[in-house]
mmCIF file of the N, C-alpha and C atoms, coordinates in Angstrom:
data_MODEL
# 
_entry.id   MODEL 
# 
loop_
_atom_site.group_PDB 
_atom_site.id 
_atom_site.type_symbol 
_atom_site.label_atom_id 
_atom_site.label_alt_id 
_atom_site.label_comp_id 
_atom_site.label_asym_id 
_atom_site.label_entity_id 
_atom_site.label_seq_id 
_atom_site.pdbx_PDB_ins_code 
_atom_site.Cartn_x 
_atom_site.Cartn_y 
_atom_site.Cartn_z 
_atom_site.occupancy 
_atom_site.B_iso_or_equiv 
_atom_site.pdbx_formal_charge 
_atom_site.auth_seq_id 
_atom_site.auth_comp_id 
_atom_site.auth_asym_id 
_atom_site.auth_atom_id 
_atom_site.pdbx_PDB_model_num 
ATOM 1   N N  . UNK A 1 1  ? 13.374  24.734 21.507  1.00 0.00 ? 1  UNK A N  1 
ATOM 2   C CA . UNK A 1 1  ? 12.954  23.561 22.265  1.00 0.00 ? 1  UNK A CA 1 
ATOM 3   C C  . UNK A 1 1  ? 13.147  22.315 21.408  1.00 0.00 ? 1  UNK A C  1 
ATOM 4   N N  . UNK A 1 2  ? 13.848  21.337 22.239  1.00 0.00 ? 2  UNK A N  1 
ATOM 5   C CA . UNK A 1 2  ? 13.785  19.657 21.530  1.00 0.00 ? 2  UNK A CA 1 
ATOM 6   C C  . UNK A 1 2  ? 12.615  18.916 21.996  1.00 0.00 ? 2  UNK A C  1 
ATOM 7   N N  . UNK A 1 3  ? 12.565  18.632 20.267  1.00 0.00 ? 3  UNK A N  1 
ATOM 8   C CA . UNK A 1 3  ? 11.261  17.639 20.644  1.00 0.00 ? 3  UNK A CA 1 
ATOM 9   C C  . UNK A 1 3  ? 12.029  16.381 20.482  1.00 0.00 ? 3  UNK A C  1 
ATOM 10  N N  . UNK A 1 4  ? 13.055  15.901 20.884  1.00 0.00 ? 4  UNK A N  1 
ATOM 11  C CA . UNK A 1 4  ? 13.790  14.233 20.558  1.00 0.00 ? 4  UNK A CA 1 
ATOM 12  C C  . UNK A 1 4  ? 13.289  13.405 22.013  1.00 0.00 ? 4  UNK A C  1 
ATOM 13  N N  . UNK A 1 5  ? 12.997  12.201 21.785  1.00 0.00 ? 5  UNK A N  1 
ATOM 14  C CA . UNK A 1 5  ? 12.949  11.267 22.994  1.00 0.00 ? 5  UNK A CA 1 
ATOM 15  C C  . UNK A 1 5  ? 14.107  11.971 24.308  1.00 0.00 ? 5  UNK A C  1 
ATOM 16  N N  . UNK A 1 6  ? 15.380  11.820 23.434  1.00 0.00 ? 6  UNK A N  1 
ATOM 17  C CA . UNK A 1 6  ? 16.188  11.924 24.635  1.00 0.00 ? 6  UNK A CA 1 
ATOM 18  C C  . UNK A 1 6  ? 16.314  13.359 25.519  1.00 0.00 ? 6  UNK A C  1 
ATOM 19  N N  . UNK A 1 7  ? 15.447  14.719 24.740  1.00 0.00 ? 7  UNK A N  1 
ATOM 20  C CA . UNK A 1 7  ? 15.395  15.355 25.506  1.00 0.00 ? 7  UNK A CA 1 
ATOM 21  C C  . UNK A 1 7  ? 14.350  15.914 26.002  1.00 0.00 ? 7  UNK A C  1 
ATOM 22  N N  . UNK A 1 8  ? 13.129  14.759 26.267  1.00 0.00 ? 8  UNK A N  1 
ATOM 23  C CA . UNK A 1 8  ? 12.100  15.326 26.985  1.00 0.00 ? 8  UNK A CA 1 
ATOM 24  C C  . UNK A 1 8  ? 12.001  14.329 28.004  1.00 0.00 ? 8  UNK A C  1 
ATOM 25  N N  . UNK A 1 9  ? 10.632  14.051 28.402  1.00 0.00 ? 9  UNK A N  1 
ATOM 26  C CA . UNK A 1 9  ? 9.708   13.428 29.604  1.00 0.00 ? 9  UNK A CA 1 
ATOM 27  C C  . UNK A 1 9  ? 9.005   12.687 28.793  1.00 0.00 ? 9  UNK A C  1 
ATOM 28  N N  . UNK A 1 10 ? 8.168   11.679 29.395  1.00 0.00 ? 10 UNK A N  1 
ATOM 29  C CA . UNK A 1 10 ? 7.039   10.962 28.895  1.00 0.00 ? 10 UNK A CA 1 
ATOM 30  C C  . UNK A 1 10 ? 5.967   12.099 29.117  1.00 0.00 ? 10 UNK A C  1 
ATOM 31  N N  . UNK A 1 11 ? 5.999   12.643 29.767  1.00 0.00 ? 11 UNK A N  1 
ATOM 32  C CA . UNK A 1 11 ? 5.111   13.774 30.438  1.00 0.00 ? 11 UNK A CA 1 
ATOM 33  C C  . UNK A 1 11 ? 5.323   14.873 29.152  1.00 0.00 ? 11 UNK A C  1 
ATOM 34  N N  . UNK A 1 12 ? 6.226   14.778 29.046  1.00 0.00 ? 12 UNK A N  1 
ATOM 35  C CA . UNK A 1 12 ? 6.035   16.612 27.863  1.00 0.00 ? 12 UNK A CA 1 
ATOM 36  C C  . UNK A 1 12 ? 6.116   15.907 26.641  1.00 0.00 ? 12 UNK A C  1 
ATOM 37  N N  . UNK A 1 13 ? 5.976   14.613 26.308  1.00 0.00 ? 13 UNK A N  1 
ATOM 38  C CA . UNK A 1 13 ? 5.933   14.068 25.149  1.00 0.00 ? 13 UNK A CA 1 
ATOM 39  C C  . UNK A 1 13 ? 4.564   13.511 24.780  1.00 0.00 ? 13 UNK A C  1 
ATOM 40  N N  . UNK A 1 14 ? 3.580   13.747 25.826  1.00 0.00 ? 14 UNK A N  1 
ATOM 41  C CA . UNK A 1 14 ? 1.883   13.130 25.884  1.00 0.00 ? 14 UNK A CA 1 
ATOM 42  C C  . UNK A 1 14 ? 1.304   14.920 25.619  1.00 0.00 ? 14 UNK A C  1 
ATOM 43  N N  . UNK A 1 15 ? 2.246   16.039 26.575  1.00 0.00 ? 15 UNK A N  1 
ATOM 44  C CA . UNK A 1 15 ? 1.804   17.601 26.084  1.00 0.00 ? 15 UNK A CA 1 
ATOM 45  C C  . UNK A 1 15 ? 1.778   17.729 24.686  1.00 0.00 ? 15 UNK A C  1 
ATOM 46  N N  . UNK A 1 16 ? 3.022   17.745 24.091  1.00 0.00 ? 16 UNK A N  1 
ATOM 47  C CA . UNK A 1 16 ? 3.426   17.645 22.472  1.00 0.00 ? 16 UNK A CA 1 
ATOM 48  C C  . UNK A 1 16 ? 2.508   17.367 22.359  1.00 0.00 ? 16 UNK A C  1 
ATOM 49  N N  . UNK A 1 17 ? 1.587   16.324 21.888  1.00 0.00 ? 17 UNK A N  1 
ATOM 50  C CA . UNK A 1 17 ? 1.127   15.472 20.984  1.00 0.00 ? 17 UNK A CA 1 
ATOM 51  C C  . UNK A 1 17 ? 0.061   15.760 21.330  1.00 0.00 ? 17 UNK A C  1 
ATOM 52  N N  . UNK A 1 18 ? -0.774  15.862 22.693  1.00 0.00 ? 18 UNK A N  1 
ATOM 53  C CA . UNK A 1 18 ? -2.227  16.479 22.882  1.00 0.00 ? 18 UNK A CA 1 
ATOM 54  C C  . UNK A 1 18 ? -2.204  17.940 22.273  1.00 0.00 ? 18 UNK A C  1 
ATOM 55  N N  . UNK A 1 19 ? -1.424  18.766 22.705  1.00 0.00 ? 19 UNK A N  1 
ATOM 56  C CA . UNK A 1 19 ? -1.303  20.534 21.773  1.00 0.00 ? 19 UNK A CA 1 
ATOM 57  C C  . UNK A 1 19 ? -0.914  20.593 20.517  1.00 0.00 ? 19 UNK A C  1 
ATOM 58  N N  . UNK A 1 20 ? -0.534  19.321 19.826  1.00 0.00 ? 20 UNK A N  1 
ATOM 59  C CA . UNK A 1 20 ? -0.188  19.551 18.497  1.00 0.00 ? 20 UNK A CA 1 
ATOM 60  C C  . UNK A 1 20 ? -1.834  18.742 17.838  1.00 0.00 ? 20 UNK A C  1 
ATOM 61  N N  . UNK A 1 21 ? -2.307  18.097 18.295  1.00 0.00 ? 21 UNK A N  1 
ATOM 62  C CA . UNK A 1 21 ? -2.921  17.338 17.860  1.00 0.00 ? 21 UNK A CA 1 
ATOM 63  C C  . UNK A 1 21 ? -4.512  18.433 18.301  1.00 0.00 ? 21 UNK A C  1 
ATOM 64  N N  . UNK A 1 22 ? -4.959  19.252 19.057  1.00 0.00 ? 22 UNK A N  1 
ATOM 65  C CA . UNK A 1 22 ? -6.102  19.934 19.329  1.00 0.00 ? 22 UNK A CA 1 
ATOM 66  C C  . UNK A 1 22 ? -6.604  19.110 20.736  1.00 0.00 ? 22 UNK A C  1 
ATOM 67  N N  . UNK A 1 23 ? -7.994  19.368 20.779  1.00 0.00 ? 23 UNK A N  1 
ATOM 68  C CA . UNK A 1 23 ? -8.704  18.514 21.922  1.00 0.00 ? 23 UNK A CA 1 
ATOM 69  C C  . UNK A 1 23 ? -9.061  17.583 20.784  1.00 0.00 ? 23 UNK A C  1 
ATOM 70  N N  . UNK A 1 24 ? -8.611  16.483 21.483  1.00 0.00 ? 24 UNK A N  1 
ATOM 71  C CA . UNK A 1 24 ? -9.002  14.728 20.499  1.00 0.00 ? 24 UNK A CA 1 
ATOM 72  C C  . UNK A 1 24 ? -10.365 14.244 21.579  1.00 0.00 ? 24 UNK A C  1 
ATOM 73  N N  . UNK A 1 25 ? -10.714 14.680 22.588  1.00 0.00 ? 25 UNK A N  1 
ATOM 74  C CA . UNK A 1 25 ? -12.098 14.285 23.702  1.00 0.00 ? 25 UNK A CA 1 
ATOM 75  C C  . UNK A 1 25 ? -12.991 14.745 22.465  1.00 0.00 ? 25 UNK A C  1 
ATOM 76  N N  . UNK A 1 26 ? -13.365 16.071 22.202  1.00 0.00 ? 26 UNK A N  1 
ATOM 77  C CA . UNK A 1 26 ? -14.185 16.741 21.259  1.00 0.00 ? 26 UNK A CA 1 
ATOM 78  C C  . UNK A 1 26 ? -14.186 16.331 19.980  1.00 0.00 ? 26 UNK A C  1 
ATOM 79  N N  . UNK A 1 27 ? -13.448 15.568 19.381  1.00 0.00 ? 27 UNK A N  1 
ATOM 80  C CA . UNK A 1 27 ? -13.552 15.245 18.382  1.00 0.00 ? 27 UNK A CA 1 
ATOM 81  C C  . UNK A 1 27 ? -15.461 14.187 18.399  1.00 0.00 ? 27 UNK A C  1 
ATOM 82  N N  . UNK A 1 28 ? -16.117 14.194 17.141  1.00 0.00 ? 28 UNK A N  1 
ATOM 83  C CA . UNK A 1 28 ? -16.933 13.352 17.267  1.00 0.00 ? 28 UNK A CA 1 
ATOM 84  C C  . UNK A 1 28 ? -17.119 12.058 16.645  1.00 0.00 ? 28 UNK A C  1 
ATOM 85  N N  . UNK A 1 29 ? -15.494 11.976 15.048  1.00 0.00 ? 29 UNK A N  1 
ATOM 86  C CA . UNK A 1 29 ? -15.398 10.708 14.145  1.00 0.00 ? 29 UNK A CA 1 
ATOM 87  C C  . UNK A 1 29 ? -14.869 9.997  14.489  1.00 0.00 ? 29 UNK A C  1 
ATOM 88  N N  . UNK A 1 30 ? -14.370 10.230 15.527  1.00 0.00 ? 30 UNK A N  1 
ATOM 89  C CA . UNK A 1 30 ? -13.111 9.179  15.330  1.00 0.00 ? 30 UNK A CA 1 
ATOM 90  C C  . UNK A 1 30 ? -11.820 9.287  15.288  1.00 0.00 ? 30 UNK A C  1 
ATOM 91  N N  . UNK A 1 31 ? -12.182 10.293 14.544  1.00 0.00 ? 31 UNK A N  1 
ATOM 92  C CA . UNK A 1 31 ? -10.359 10.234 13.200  1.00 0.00 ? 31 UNK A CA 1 
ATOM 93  C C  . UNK A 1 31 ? -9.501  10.810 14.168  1.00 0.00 ? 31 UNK A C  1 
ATOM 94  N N  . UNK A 1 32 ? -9.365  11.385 15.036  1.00 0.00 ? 32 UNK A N  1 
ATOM 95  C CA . UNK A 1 32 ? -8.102  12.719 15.913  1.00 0.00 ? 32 UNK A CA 1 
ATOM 96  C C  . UNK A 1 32 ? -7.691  11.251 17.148  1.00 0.00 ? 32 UNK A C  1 
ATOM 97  N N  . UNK A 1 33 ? -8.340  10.448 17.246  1.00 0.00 ? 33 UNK A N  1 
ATOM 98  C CA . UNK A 1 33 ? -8.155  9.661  18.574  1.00 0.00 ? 33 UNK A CA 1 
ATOM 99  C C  . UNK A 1 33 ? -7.350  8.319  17.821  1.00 0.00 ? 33 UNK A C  1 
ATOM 100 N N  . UNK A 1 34 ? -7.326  8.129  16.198  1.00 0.00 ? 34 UNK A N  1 
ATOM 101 C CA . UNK A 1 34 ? -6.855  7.534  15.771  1.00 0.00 ? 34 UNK A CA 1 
ATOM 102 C C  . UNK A 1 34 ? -5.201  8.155  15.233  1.00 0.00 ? 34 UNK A C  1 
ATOM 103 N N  . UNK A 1 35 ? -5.287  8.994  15.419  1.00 0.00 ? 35 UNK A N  1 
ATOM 104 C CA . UNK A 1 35 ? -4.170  9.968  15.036  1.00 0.00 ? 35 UNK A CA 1 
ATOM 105 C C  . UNK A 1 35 ? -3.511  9.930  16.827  1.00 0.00 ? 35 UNK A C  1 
ATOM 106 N N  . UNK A 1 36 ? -4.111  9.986  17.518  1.00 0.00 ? 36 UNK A N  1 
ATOM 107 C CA . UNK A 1 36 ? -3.376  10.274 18.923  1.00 0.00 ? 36 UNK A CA 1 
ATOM 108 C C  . UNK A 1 36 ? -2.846  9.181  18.982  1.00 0.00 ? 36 UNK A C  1 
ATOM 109 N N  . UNK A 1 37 ? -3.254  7.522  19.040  1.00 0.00 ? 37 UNK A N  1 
ATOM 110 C CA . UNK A 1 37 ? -3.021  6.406  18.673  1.00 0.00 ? 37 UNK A CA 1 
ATOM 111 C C  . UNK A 1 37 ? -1.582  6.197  18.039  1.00 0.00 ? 37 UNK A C  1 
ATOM 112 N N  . UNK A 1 38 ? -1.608  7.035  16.900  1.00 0.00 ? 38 UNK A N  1 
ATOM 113 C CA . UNK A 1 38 ? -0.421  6.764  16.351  1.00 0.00 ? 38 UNK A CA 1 
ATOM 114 C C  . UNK A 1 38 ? 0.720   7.249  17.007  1.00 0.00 ? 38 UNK A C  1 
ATOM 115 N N  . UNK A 1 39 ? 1.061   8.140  17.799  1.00 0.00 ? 39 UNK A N  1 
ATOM 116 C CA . UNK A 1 39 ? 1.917   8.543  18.320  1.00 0.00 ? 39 UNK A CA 1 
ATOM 117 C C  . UNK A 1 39 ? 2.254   8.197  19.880  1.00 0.00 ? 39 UNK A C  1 
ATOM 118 N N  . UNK A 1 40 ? 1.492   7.168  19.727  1.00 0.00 ? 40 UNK A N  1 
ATOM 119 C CA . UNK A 1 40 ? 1.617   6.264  21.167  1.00 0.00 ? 40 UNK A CA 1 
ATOM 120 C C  . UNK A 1 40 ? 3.663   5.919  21.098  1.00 0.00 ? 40 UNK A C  1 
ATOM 121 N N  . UNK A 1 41 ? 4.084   5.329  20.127  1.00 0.00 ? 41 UNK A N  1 
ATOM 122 C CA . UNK A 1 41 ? 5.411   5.023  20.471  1.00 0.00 ? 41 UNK A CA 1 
ATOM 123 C C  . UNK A 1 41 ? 6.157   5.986  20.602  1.00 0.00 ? 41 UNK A C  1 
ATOM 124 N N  . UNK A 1 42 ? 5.891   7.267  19.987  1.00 0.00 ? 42 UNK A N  1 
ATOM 125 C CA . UNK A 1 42 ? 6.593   8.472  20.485  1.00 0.00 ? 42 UNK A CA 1 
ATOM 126 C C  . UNK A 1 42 ? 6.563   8.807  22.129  1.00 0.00 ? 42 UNK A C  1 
ATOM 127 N N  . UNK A 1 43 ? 5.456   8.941  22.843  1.00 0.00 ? 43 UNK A N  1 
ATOM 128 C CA . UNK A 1 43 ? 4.633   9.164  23.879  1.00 0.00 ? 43 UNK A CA 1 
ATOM 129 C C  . UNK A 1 43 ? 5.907   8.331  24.905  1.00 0.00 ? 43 UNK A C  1 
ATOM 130 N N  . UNK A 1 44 ? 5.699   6.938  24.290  1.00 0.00 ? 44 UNK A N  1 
ATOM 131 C CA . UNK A 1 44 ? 6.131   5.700  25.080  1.00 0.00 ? 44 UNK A CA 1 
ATOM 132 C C  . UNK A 1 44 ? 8.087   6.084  25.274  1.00 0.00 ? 44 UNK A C  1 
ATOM 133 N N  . UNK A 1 45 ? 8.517   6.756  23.945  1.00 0.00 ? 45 UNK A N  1 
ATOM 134 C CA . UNK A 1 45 ? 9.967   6.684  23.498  1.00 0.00 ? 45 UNK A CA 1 
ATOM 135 C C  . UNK A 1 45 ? 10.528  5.827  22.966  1.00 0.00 ? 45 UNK A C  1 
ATOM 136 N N  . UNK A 1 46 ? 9.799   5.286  21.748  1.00 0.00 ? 46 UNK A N  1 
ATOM 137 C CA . UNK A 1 46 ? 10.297  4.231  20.978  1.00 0.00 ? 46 UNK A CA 1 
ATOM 138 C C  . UNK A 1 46 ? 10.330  4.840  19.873  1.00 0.00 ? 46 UNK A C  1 
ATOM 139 N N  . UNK A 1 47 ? 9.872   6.033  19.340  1.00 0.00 ? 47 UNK A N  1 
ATOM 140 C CA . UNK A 1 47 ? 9.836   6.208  18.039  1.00 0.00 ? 47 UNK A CA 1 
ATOM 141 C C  . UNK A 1 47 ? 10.063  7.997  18.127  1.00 0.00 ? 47 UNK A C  1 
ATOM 142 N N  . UNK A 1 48 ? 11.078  8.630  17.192  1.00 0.00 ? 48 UNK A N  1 
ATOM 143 C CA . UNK A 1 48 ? 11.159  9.529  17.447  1.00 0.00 ? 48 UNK A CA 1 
ATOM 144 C C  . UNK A 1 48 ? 9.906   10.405 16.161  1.00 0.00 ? 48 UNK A C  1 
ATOM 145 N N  . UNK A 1 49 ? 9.546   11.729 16.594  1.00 0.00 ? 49 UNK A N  1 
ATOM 146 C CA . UNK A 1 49 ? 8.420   11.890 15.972  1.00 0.00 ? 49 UNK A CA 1 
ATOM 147 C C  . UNK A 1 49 ? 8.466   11.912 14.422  1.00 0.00 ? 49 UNK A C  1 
ATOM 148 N N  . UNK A 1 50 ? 9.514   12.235 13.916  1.00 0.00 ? 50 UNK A N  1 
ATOM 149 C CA . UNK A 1 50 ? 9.772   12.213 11.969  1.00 0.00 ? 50 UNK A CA 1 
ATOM 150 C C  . UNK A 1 50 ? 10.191  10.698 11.858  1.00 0.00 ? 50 UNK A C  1 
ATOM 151 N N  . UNK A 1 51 ? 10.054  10.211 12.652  1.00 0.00 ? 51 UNK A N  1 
ATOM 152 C CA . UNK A 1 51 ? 10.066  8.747  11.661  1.00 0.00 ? 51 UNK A CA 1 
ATOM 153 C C  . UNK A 1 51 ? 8.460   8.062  11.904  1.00 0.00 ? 51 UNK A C  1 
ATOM 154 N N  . UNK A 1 52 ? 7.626   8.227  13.175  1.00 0.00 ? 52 UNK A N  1 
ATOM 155 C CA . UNK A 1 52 ? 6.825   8.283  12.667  1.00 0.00 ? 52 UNK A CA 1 
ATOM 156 C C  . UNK A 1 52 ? 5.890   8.901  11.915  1.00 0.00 ? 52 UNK A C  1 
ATOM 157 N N  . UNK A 1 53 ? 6.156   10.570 11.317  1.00 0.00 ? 53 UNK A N  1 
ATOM 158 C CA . UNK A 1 53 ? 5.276   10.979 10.204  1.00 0.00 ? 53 UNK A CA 1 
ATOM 159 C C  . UNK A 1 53 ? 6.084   10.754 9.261   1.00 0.00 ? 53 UNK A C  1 
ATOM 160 N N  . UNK A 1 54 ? 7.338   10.207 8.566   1.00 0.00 ? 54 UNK A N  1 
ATOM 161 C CA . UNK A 1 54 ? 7.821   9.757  7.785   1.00 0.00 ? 54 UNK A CA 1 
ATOM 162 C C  . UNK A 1 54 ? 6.883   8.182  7.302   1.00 0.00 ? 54 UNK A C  1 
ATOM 163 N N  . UNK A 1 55 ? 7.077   7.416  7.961   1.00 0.00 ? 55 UNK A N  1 
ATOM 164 C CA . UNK A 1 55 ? 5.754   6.402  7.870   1.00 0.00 ? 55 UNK A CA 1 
ATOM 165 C C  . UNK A 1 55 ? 4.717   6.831  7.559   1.00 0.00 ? 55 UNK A C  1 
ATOM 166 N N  . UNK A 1 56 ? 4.273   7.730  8.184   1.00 0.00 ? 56 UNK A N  1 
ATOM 167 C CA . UNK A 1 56 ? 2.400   7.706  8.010   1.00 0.00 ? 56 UNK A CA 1 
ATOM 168 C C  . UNK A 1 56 ? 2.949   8.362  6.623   1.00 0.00 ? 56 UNK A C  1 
ATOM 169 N N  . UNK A 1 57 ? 3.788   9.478  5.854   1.00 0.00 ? 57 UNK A N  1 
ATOM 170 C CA . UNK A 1 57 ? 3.234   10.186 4.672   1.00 0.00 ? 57 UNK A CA 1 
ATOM 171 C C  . UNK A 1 57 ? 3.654   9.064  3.851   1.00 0.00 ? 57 UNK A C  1 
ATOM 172 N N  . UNK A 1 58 ? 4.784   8.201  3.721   1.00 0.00 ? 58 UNK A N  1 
ATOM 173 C CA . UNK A 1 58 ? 5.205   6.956  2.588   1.00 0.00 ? 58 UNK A CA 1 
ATOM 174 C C  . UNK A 1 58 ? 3.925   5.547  2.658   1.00 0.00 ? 58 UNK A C  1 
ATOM 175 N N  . UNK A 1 59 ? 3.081   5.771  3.270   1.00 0.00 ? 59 UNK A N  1 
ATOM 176 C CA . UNK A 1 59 ? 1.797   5.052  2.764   1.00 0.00 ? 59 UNK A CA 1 
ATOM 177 C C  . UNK A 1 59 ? 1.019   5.914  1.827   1.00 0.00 ? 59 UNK A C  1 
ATOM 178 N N  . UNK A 1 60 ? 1.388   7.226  1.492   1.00 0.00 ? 60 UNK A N  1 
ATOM 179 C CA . UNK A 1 60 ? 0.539   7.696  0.505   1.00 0.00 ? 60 UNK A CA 1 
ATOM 180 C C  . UNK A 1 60 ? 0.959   7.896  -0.663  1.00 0.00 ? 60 UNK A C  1 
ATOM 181 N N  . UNK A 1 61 ? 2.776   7.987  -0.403  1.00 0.00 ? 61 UNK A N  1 
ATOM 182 C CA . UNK A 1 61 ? 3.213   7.976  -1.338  1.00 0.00 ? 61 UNK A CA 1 
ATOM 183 C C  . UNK A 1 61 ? 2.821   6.680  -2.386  1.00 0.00 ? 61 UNK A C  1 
ATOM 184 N N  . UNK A 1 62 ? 3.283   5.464  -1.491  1.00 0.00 ? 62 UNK A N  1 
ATOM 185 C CA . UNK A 1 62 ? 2.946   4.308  -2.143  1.00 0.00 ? 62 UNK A CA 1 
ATOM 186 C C  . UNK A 1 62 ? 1.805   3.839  -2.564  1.00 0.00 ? 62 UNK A C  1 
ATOM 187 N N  . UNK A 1 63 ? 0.703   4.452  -2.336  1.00 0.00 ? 63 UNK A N  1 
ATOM 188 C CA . UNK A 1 63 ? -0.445  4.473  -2.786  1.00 0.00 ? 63 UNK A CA 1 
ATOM 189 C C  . UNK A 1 63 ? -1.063  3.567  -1.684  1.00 0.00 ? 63 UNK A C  1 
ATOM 190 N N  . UNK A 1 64 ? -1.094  3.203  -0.308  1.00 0.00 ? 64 UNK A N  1 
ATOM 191 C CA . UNK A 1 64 ? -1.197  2.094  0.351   1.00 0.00 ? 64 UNK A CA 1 
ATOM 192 C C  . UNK A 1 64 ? -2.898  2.249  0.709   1.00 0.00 ? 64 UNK A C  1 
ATOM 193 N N  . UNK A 1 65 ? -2.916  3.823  0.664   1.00 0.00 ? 65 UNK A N  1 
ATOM 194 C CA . UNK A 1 65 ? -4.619  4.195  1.076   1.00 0.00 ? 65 UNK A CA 1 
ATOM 195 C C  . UNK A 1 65 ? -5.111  4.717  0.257   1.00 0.00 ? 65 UNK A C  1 
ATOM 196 N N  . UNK A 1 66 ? -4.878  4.702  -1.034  1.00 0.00 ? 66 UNK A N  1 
ATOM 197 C CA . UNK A 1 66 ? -5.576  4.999  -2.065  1.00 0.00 ? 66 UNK A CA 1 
ATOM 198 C C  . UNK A 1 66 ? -6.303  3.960  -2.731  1.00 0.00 ? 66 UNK A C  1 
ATOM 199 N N  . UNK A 1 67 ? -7.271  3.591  -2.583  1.00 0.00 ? 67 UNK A N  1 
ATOM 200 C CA . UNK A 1 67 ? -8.216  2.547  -3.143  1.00 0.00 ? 67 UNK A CA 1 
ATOM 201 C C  . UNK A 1 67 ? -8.489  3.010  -5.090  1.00 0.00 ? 67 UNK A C  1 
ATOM 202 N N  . UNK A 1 68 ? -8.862  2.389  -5.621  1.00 0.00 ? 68 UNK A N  1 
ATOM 203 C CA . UNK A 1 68 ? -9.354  2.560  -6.824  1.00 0.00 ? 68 UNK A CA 1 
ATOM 204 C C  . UNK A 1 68 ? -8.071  3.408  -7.368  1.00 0.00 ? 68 UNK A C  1 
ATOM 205 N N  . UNK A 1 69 ? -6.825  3.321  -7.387  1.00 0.00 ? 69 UNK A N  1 
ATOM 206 C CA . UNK A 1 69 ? -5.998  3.924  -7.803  1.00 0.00 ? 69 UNK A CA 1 
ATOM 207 C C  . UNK A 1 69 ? -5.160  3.037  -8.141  1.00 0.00 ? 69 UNK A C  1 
ATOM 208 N N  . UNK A 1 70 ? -4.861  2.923  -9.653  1.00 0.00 ? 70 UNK A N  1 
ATOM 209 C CA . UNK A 1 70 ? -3.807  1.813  -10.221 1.00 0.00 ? 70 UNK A CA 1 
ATOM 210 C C  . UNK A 1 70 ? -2.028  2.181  -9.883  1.00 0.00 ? 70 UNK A C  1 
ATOM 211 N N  . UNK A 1 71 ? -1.528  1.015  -9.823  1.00 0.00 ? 71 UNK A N  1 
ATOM 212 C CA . UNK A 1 71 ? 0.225   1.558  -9.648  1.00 0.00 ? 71 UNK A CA 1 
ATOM 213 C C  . UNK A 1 71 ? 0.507   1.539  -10.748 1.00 0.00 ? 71 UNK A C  1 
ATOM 214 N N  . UNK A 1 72 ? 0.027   1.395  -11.995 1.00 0.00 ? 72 UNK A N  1 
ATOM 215 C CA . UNK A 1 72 ? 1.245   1.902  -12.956 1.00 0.00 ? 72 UNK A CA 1 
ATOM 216 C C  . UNK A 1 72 ? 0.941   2.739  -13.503 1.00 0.00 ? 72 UNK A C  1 
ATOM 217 N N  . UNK A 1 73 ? 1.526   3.140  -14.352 1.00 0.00 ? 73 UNK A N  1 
ATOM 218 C CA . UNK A 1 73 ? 2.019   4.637  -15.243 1.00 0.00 ? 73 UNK A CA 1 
ATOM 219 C C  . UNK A 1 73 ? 1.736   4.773  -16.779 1.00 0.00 ? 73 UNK A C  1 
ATOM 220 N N  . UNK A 1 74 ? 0.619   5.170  -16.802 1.00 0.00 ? 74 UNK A N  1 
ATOM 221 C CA . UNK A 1 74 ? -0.590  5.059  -18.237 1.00 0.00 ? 74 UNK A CA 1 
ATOM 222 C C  . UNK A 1 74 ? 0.833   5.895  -19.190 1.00 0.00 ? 74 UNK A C  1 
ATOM 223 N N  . UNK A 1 75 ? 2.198   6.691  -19.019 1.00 0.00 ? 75 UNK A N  1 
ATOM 224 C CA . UNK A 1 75 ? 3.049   7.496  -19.785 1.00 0.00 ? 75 UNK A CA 1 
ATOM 225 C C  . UNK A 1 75 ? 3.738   6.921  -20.336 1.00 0.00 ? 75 UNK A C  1 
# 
């Protein structure tokens, strides 16, 4: 099965992402409905899905959500 924009539905591209993602209703933090969020441009067909988890993991690379964590290199 393709998961690319061009070979699904808006419809089997909101399935994807609710069955990959669990029940996000049940969630109680927050956090899964902020994650569903993100894959709104996939959903929509603006973004195919590895470029947006390519994004979300190169903010960690870069340290973008790491607080109290220096960028340089004590070596």
């Amino acid at each position: 099965m393709s998961y690319l924009i061009k070979d699904t539905t808006k419809e089997e591209r909101e399935r994807i992402v609710k069955e990959s993602l669990g029940n996000i209703e049940a969630n109680c933090d927050g956090c899964m409905a902020g994650l569903a969020e993100m894959y709104e441009d996939y959903i929509d067909g603006k973004k195919e899905l590895r470029d947006i988890n390519m994004e979300f993991n190169a903010r960690y690379v870069k340290g973008e959500d790491m607080e109290g964590r220096g960028t340089s290199c004590v070596m």
